[in-house]
C-alpha positions, 0 to 999 in steps of 0.5 A: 638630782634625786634625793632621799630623805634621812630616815632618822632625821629628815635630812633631804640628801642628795643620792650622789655624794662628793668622795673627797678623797680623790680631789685633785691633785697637781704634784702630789698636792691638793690642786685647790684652784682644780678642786674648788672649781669641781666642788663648786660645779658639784653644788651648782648642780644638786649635790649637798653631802660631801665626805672627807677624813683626817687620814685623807691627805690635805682634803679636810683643809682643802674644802675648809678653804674652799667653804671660808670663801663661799655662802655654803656652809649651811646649805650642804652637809659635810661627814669626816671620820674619827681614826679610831687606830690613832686614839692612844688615850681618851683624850686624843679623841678631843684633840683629833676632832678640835683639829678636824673642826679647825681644818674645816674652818667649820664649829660642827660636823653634820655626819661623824663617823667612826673610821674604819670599823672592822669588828666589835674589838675596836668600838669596844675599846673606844667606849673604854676611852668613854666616846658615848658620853663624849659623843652625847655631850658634842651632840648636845652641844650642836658639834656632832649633829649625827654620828655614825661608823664606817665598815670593812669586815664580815657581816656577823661583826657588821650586825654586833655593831649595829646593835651595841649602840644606838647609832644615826646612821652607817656606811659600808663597801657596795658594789654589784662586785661585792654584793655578798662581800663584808657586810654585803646585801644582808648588812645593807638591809638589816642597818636599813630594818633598824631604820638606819641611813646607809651610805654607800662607799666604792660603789666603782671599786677604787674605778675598777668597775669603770670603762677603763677599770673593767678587764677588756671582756667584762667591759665587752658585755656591756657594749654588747648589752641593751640599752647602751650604757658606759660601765659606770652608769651601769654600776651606779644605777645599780647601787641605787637600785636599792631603796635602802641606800640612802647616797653613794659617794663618788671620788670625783676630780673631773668636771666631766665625771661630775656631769656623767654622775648627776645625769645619772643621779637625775634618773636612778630611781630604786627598784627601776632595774628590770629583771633582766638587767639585774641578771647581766650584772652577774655575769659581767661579776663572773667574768671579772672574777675570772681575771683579777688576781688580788682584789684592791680597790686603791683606797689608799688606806694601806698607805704610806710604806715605811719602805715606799712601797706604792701597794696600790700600784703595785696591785694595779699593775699586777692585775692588770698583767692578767687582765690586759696581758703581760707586756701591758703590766710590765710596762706600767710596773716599770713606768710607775714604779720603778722608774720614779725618782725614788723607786717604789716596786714591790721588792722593797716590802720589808714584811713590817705588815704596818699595811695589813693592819689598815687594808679594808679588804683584809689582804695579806699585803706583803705576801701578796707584795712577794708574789708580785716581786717574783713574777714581775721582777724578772731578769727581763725586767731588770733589763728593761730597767736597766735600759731605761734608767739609761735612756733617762740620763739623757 
C-alpha cells in the first residue's frame, strides 16, 4: 500500500480508501458478518481511511459495531458527512452529529464533512445557522479533528467555497470520464495550490468505467491496448496519476475487489502514466460518450422515491438499451423493475422532483424518467410483463 501525507497535518494516509457506502448487503440490509470480514481483510492489508455518511443507510451503525469489537479505533481514520439539506434549525446540526458520533460508537470524527455541496447558497446558509463557531468549538474540544465539504456543482461555485473558509481539506467527483466535469482538473489543482488535501470520490463512476460497466467497445480498447490491464486498474491509476490527489475511495463489498484495489495501490505512483497512456484514456472517453444516454453514477443520492421508483436502475437499464442492445435492456427493465414484489419502473414518477433537488449530476430526473416510460414501456413490454407475472404464479 502507497501513502500520502496530509498536506495540512501530516496524516499519513492510505491512497485507497474504503467507500462505505456499498458494504454488503443481504436482503437489502447491511450484511455485518460479509462487511466486517471485508472491512477487517481492507485493515490488514494497509487501508487506514474509511468514509461513511448519515444518509448512507445502516453504514455508520455498521462500522460502529464493527469498531466496538476491534483494537482499531486509533490506528484508522474514519470521514462522515453532515446532510446540510436536513438542517431545519442550527440546532439539528448538534442532534445530527450526537447521533452520528452515537452510531459509531466513537467521541470524534477525524474527517467531517459537509455533504453534498453544490453552490455557495448552501454553506452560506449554514454560517447563518453559526456552523464556523460550532465547528471551532468541536475542534477545540477534540471531536471533529478536520473539517471539510464534499462537491458536486461547477467549477466557479467550487472555487467561491474554497475561498469563503479556511477548510483542512476537501472531496470531489473524478474520473478520467469527468475530467473537465464539476469541479473537474481545474478545481482539483486550485484546492491543491491552497495546499488542501483532495480526496477523491467515483474515481469508477458508481462502476461504469469497470469490465462490466464499460460499453462493450470502449472495454474493447482496452483489451486491445498495452500493457494488459482490466478497465479498473486502468481508471484508478489514472486518478492517482495525479499528485494532488491525496486518496480515492472505492465502494468496496468484495474480498476479491479488495486484493485488486491494493495491487493496484501497491504501485500507482503519480506522474508514473506515459504519454502514451494518458492519450488512449481519451479515446476510450470518446467512445463511451458515444453510447451512454443519461450520465448516472448510481450513487444513490436521489434515493428513496415518494412513488418507489428505482432511478438508478431505471437509468442503468436505460443506458445499457444503447450500450448492449435493446433485448438486453429490455430484459433487465423487466427483471429489476417491474418484476419486483412491489414494482418500481419508471412509469410511476409523479414529477414531485424531490430527486432533483439531491442528484449531484444535476439530471432532470423525472423527464428523463418520462422518456425511459415511453421507450421502454412499449406494447411489447407490457406483453412480455404480462407473461411473466404469469409464469411467476406458478
Amino acid at each position: 500500500m502507497l501513502y500520502r501525507k496530509n498536506p495540512k497535518n501530516g496524516d499519513n494516509l492510505s491512497i485507497l480508501g474504503f467507500g462505505c457506502m456499498r458494504l454488503s448487503k443481504k436482503a437489502g440490509m447491511i450484511d455485518q458478518p460479509k462487511a466486517e470480514a471485508e472491512l477487517m481483510h481492507a485493515i490488514e492489508n494497509g487501508v487506514n481511511y474509511f468514509d461513511t455518511a448519515y444518509m448512507y443507510p445502516g453504514s455508520e451503525a455498521a462500522l460502529g459495531k464493527f469498531l466496538s469489537h476491534n483494537d482499531f479505533r486509533n490506528k484508522i481514520y474514519i470521514a462522515d458527512k453532515l446532510p446540510h439539506y436536513l438542517m431545519k434549525k442550527p440546532e439539528d446540526i448538534e442532534k445530527c452529529f450526537n447521533e452520528q458520533l452515537k452510531r459509531l460508537q466513537t467521541d470524534y470524527i477525524d474527517y467531517y464533512l459537509i455533504h453534498m455541496l453544490t453552490g455557495v447558497e448552501s454553506w452560506n446558509r449554514l454560517k447563518e445557522f453559526g456552523i464556523e463557531q460550532w465547528v471551532a468549538e468541536k475542534k477545540a474540544s477534540g471531536a471533529i479533528r478536520n473539517f471539510g465539504f464534499s462537491f458536486h456543482g461547477g467549477n466557479t461555485s467550487f472555487c467561491r467555497i474554497i475561498d469563503g473558509y479556511d477548510w483542512d481539506f476537501c472531496m470531489i467527483q473524478f474520473n478520467y470520464f469527468d475530467e473537465f466535469n464539476q469541479a473537474g482538473i481545474n478545481g482539483l489543482e486550485y484546492a491543491a495550490a491552497k495546499g488542501l488535501p483532495v480526496m477523491v470520490m467515483e474515481p469508477l463512476r458508481g462502476g461504469k468505467l469497470t469490465d462490466k460497466g464499460l460499453p462493450q467497445a470502449a472495454a474493447t480498447l482496452w483489451q486491445q491496448f498495452t500493457p494488459r490491464r482490466s478497465a479498473t486498474e486502468w481508471a484508478l491509476r489514472w486518478v492517482w496519476n495525479h499528485p494532488q490527489v491525496t486518496l480515492l475511495l472505492s465502494g468496496m463489498n468484495d474480498i476479491v475487489q479488495i486484493d485488486e484495489n491494493v495491487r493496484v495501490a501497491a504501485t500507482a505512483i503519480a506522474n508514473s502514466l506515459s504519454a502514451e497512456e494518458i492519450a488512449f484514456f481519451s479515446k476510450v472517453r470518446d467512445e463511451i460518450k458515444i453510447n451512454t444516454k443519461i450520465p448516472c453514477t448510481g450513487c444513490g443520492y436521489c434515493m428513496p422515491c415518494p412513488h418507489n421508483v428505482d432511478i438508478p436502475t431505471c437509468f442503468s437499464c436505460y443506458n445499457d438499451k444503447y450500450t448492449d442492445g435493446s433485448i438486453q435492456g429490455m430484459k433487465e427493465y423487466l427483471m429489476y423493475t417491474t418484476m419486483r414484489a412491489i414494482p418500481s419502473n419508471a412509469s410511476h414518477c409523479q414529477h414531485c422532483h424531490r430527486c432533483e433537488q439531491r442528484c449531484p449530476q444535476g439530471i432532470a430526473i423525472s423527464k428523463q424518467l418520462e422518456v425511459i416510460s415511453k421507450e421502454m414501456e412499449t406494447p411489447l413490454y407490457q406483453i412480455g410483463s404480462a407473461i411473466m407475472r404469469l409464469f411467476s404464479k406458478f
